[in-house]
FIKOLZA-1660 file (N, C-alpha, C; in steps of 0.1 Angstrom, whole numbers, plus 5000, padded with zeros to 4 digits):
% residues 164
   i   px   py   pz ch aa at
   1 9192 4745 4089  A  X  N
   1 9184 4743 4101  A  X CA
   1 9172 4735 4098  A  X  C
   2 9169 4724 4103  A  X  N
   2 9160 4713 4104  A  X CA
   2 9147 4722 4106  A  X  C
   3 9132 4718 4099  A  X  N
   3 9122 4725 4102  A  X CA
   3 9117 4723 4113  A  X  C
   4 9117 4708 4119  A  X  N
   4 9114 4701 4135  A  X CA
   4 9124 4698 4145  A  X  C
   5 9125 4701 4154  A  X  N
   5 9136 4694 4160  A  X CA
   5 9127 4677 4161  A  X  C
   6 9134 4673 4170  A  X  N
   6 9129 4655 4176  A  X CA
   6 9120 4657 4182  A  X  C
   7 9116 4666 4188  A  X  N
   7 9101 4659 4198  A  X CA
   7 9090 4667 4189  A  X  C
   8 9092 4677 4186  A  X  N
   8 9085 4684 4173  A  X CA
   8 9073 4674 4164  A  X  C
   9 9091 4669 4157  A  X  N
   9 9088 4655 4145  A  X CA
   9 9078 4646 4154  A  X  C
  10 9085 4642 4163  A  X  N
  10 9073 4631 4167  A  X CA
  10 9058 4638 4172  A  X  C
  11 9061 4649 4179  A  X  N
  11 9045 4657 4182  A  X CA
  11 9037 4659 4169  A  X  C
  12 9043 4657 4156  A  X  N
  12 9036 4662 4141  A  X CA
  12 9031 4653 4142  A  X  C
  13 9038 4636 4141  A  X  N
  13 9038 4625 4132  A  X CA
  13 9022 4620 4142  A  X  C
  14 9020 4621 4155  A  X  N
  14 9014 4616 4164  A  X CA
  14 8997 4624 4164  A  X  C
  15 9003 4635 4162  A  X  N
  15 8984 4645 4161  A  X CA
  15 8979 4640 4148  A  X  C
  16 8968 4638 4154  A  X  N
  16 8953 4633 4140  A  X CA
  16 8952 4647 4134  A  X  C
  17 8956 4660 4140  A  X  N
  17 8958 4674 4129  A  X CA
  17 8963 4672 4118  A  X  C
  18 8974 4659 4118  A  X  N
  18 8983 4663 4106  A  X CA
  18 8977 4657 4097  A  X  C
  19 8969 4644 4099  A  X  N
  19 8957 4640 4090  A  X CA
  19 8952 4647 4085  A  X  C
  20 8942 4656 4094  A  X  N
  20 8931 4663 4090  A  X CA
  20 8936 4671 4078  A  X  C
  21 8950 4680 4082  A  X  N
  21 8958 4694 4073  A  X CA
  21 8959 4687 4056  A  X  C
  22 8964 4673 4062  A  X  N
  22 8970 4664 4048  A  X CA
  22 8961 4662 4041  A  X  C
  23 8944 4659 4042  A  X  N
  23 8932 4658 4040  A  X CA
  23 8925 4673 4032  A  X  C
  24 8928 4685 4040  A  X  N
  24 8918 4693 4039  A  X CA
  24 8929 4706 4027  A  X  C
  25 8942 4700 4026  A  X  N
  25 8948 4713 4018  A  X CA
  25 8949 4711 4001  A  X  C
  26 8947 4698 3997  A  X  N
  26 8946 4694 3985  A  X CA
  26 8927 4698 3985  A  X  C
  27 8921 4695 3989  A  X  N
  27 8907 4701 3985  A  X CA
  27 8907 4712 3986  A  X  C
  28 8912 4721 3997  A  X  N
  28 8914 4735 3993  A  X CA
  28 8918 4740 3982  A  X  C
  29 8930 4735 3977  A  X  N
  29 8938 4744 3966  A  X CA
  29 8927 4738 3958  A  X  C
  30 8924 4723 3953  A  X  N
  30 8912 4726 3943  A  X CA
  30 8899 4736 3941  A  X  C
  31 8894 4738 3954  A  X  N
  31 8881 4749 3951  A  X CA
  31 8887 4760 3952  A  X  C
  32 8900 4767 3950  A  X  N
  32 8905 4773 3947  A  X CA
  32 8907 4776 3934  A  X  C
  33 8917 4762 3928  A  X  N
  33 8915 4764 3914  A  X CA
  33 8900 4767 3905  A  X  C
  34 8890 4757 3912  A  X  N
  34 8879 4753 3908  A  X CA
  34 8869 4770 3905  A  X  C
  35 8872 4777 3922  A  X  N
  35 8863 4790 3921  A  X CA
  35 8873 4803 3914  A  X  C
  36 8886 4804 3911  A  X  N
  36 8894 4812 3905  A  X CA
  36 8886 4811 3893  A  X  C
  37 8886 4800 3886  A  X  N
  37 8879 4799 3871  A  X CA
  37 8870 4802 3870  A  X  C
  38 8859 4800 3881  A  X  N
  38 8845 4805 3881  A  X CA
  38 8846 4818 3877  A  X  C
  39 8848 4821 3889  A  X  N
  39 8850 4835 3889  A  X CA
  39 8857 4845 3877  A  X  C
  40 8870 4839 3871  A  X  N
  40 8872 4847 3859  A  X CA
  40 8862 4844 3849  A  X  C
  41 8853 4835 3850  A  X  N
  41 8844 4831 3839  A  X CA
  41 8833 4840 3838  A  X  C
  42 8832 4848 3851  A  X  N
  42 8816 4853 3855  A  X CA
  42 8824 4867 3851  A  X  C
  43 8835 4869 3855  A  X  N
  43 8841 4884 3851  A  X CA
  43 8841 4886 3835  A  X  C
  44 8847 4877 3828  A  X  N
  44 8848 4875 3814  A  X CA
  44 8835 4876 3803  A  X  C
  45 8828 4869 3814  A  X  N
  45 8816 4869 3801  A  X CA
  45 8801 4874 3807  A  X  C
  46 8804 4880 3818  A  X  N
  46 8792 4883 3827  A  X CA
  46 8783 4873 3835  A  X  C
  47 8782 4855 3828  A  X  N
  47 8774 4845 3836  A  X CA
  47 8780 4835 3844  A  X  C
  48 8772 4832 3847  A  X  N
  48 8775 4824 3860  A  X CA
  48 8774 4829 3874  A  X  C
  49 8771 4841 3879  A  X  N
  49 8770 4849 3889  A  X CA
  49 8764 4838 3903  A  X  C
  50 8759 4830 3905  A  X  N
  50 8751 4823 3913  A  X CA
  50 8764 4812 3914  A  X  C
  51 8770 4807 3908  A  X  N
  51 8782 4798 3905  A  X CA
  51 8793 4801 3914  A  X  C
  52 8800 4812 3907  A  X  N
  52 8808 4819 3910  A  X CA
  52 8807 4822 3924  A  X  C
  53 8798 4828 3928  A  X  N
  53 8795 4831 3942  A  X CA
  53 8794 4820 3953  A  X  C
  54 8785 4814 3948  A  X  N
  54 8787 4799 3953  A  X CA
  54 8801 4792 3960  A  X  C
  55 8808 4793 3951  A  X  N
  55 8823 4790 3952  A  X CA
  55 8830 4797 3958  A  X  C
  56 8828 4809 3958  A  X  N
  56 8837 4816 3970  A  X CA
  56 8834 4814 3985  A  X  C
  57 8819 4808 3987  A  X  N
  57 8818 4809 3997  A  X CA
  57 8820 4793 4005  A  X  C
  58 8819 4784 3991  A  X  N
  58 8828 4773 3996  A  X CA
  58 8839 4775 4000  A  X  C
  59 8851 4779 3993  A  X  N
  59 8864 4783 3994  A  X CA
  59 8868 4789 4005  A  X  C
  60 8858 4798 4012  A  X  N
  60 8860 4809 4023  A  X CA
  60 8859 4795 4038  A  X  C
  61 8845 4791 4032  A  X  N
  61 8844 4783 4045  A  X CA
  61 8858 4770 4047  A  X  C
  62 8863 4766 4037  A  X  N
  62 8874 4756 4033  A  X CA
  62 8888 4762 4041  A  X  C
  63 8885 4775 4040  A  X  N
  63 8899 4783 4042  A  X CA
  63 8897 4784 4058  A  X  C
  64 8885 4791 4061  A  X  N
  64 8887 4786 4078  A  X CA
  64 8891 4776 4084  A  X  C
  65 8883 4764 4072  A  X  N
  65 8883 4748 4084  A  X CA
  65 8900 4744 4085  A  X  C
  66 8905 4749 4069  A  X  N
  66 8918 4747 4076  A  X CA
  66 8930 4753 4083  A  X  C
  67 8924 4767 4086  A  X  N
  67 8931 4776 4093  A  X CA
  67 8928 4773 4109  A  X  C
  68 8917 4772 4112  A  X  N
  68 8916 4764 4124  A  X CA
  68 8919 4754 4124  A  X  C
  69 8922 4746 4121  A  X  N
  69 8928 4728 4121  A  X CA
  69 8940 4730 4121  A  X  C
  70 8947 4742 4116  A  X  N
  70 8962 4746 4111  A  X CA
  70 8968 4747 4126  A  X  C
  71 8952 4758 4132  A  X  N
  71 8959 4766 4146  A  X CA
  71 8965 4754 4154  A  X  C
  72 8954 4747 4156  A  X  N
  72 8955 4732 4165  A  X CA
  72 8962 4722 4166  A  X  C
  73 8965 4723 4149  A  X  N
  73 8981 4716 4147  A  X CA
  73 8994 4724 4154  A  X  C
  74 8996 4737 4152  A  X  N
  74 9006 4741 4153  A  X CA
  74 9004 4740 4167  A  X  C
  75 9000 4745 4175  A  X  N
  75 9000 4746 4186  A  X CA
  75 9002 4729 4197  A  X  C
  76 8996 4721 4195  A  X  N
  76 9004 4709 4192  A  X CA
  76 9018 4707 4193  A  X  C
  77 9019 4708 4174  A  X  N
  77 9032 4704 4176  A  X CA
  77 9043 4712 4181  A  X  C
  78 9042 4732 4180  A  X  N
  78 9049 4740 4180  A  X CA
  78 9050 4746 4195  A  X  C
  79 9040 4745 4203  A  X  N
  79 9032 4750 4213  A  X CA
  79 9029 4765 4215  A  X  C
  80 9023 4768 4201  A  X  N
  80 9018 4780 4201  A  X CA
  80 9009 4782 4186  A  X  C
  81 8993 4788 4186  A  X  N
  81 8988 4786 4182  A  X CA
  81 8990 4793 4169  A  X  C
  82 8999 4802 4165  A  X  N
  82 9002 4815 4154  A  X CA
  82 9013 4818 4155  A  X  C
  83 9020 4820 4148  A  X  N
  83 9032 4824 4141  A  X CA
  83 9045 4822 4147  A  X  C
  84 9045 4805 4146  A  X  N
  84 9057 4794 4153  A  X CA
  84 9070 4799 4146  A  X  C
  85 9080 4803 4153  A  X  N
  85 9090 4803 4139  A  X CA
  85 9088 4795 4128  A  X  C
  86 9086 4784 4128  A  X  N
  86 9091 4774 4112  A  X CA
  86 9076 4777 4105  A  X  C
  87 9069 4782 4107  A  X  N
  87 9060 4787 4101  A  X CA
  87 9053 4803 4098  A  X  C
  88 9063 4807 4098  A  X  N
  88 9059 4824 4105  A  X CA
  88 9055 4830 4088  A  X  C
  89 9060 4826 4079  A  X  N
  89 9060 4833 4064  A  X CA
  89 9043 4823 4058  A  X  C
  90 9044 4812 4062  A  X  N
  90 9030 4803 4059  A  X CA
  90 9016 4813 4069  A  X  C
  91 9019 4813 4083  A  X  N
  91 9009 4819 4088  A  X CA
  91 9009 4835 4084  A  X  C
  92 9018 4840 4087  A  X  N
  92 9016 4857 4076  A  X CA
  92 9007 4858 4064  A  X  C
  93 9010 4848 4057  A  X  N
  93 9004 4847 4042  A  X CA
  93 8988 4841 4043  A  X  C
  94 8988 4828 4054  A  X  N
  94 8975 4828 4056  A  X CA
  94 8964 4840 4060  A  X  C
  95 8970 4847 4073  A  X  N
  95 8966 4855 4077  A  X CA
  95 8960 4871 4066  A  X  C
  96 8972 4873 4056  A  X  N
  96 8966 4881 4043  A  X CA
  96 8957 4873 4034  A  X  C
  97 8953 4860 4034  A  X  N
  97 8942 4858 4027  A  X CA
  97 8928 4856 4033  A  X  C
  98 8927 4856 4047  A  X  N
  98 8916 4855 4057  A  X CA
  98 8917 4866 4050  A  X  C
  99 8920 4877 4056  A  X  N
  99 8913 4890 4058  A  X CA
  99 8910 4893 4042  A  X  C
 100 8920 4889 4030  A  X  N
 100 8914 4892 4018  A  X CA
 100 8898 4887 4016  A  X  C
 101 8899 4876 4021  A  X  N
 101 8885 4866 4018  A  X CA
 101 8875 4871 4027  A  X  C
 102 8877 4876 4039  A  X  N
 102 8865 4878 4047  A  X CA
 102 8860 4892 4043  A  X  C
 103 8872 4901 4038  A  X  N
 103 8866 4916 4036  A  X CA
 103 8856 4911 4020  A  X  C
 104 8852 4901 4017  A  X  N
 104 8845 4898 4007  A  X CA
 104 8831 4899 4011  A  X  C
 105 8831 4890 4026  A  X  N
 105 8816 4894 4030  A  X CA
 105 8811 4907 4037  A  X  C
 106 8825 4915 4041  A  X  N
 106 8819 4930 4042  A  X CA
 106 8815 4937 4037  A  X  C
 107 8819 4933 4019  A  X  N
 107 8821 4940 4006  A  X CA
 107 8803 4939 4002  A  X  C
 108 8803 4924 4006  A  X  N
 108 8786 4920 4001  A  X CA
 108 8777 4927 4013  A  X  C
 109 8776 4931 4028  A  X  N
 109 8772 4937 4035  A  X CA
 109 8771 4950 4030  A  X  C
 110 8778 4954 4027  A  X  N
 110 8784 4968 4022  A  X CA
 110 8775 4974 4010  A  X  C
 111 8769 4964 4004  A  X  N
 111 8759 4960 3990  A  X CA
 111 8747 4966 3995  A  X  C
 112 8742 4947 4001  A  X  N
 112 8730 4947 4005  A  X CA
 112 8725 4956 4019  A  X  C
 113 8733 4958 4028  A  X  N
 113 8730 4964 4040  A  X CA
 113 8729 4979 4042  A  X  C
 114 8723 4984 4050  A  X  N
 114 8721 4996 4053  A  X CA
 114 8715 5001 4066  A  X  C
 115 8718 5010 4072  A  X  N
 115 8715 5017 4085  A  X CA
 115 8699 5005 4092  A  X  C
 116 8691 5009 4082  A  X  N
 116 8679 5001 4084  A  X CA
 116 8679 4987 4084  A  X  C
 117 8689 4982 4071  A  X  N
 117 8681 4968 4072  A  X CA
 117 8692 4957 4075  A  X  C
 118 8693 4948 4082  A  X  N
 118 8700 4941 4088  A  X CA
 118 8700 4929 4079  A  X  C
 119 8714 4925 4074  A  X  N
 119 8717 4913 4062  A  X CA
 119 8718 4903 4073  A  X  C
 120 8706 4891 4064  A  X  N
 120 8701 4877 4071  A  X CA
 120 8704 4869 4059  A  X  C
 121 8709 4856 4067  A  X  N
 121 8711 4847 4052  A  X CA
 121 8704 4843 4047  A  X  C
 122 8690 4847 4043  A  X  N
 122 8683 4841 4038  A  X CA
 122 8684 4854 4027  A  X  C
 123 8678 4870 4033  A  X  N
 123 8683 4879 4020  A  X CA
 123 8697 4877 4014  A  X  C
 124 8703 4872 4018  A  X  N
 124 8718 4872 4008  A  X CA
 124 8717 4856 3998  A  X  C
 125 8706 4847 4006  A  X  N
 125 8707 4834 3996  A  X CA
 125 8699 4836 3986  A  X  C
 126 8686 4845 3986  A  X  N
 126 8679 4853 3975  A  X CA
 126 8687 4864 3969  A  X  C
 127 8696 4866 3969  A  X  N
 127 8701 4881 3961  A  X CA
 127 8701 4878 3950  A  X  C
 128 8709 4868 3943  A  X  N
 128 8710 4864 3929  A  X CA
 128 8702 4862 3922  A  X  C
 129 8694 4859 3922  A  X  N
 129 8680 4860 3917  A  X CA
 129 8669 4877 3917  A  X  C
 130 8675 4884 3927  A  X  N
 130 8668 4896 3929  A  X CA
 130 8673 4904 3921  A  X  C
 131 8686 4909 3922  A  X  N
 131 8697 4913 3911  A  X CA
 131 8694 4911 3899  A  X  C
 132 8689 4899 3893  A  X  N
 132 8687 4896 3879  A  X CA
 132 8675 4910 3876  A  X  C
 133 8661 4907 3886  A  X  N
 133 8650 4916 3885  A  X CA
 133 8657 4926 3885  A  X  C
 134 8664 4933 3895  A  X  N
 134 8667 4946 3888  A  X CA
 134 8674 4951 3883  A  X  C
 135 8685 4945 3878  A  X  N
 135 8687 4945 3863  A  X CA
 135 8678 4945 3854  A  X  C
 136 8672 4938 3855  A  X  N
 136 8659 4933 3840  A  X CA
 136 8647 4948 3844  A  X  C
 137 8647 4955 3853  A  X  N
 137 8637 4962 3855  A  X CA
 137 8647 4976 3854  A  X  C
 138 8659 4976 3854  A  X  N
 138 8664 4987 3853  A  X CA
 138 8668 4991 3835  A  X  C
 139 8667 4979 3831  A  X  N
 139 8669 4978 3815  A  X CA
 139 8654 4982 3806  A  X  C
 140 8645 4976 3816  A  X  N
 140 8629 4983 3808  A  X CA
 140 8629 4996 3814  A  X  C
 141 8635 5005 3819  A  X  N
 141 8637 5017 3825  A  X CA
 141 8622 5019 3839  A  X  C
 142 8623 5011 3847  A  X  N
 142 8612 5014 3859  A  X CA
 142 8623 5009 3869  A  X  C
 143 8613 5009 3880  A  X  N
 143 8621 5005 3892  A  X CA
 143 8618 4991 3894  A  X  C
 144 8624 4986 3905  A  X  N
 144 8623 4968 3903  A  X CA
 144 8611 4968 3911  A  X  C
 145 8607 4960 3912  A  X  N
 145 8596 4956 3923  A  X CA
 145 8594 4939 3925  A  X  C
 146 8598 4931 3925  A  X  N
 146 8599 4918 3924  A  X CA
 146 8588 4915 3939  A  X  C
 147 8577 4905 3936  A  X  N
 147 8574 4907 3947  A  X CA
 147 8583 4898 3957  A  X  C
 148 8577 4901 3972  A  X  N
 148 8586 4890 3982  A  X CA
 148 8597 4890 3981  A  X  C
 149 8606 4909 3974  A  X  N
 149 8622 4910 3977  A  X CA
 149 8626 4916 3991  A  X  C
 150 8636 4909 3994  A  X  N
 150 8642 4909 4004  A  X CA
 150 8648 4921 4012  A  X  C
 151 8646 4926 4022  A  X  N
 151 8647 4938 4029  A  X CA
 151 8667 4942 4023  A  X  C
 152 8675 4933 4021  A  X  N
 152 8688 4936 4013  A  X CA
 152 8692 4942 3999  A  X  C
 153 8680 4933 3992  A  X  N
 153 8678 4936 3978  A  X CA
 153 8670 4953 3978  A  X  C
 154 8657 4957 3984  A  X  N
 154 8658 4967 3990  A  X CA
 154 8669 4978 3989  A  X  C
 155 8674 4977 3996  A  X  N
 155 8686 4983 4005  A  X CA
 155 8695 4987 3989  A  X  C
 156 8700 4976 3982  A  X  N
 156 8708 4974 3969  A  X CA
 156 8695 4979 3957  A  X  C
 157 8687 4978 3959  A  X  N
 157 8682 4989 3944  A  X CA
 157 8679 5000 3949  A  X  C
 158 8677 5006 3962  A  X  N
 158 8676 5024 3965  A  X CA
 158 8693 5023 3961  A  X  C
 159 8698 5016 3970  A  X  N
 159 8712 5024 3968  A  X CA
 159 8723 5023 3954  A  X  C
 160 8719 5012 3945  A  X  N
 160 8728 5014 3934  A  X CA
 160 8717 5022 3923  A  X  C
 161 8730 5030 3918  A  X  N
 161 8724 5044 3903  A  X CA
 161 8730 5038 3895  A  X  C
 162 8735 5031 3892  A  X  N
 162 8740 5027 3878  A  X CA
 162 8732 5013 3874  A  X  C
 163 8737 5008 3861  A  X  N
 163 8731 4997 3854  A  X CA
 163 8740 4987 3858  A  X  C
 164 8728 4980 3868  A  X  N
 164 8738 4962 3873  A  X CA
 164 8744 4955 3858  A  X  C
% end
């Protein structure tokens, strides 16, 4: 069974989607490759934390532009935005990596946030840096106090008992 029929093929060949997809899925899988490494680098040897993190959040944002660009295409060419037949095992599998990727920024809310304090991106663009202090203040055995830390960082030194 052919993946397009004829008007399919020509609805692909004709949407500037298929540009865009053909454009945006090879830079994907690179900051994929790119932040996989990071990231086992920061697991492996502890540094890089600011890196690492960095990169997922490229990768995250990469992974929507082309899951939205993906919808627009399919719908397009398939006339339905999600789970066309000839793509039903591609959008499934996408769909398990959204939700892998985005339960990442729950994971980080989950950190920094609490009943009280509401995660803003600006406390989450300082954490890495705040984290270091209290680590470094949990290792001279006091509590952190860094001045001008962020109502998240907050939140993440009452709430973690162990050594970052």
């Amino acid at each position: 069974m052919a993946l397009y029929t004829s008007e399919q093929l020509e609805r692909r060949n004709a949407s500037r989607w298929t540009r865009v997809q053909v454009v945006l899925a090879p830079i994907q899988f690179l900051a994929f490759l790119i932040s996989f490494g990071l990231v086992v680098r920061f697991l492996a040897t502890g540094q890089g934390y600011a890196v690492a993190n960095a990169s997922v959040l490229v990768k995250i944002g990469l992974l929507w532009a082309i899951t939205v660009t993906g919808m627009v295409w399919e719908k397009e060419v398939f006339g339905r935005y999600f789970l066309a037949r000839a793509f039903l095992w591609e959008d499934l599998g996408n769909a398990v990596a959204m939700l892998t990727h985005n339960l990442y920024f729950v994971a980080r809310a989950a950190l920094v946030g609490s009943g009280d304090h509401a995660v803003d991106a600006a406390g989450l663009l300082q954490l890495p840096g705040e984290l270091r202090a209290v680590r470094a203040a949990g290792h001279a055995g006091r509590a952190a106090e860094p001045a001008g830390e962020s109502a998240p960082t907050r939140a993440l030194a009452t709430r973690v008992n162990y050594e970052l």
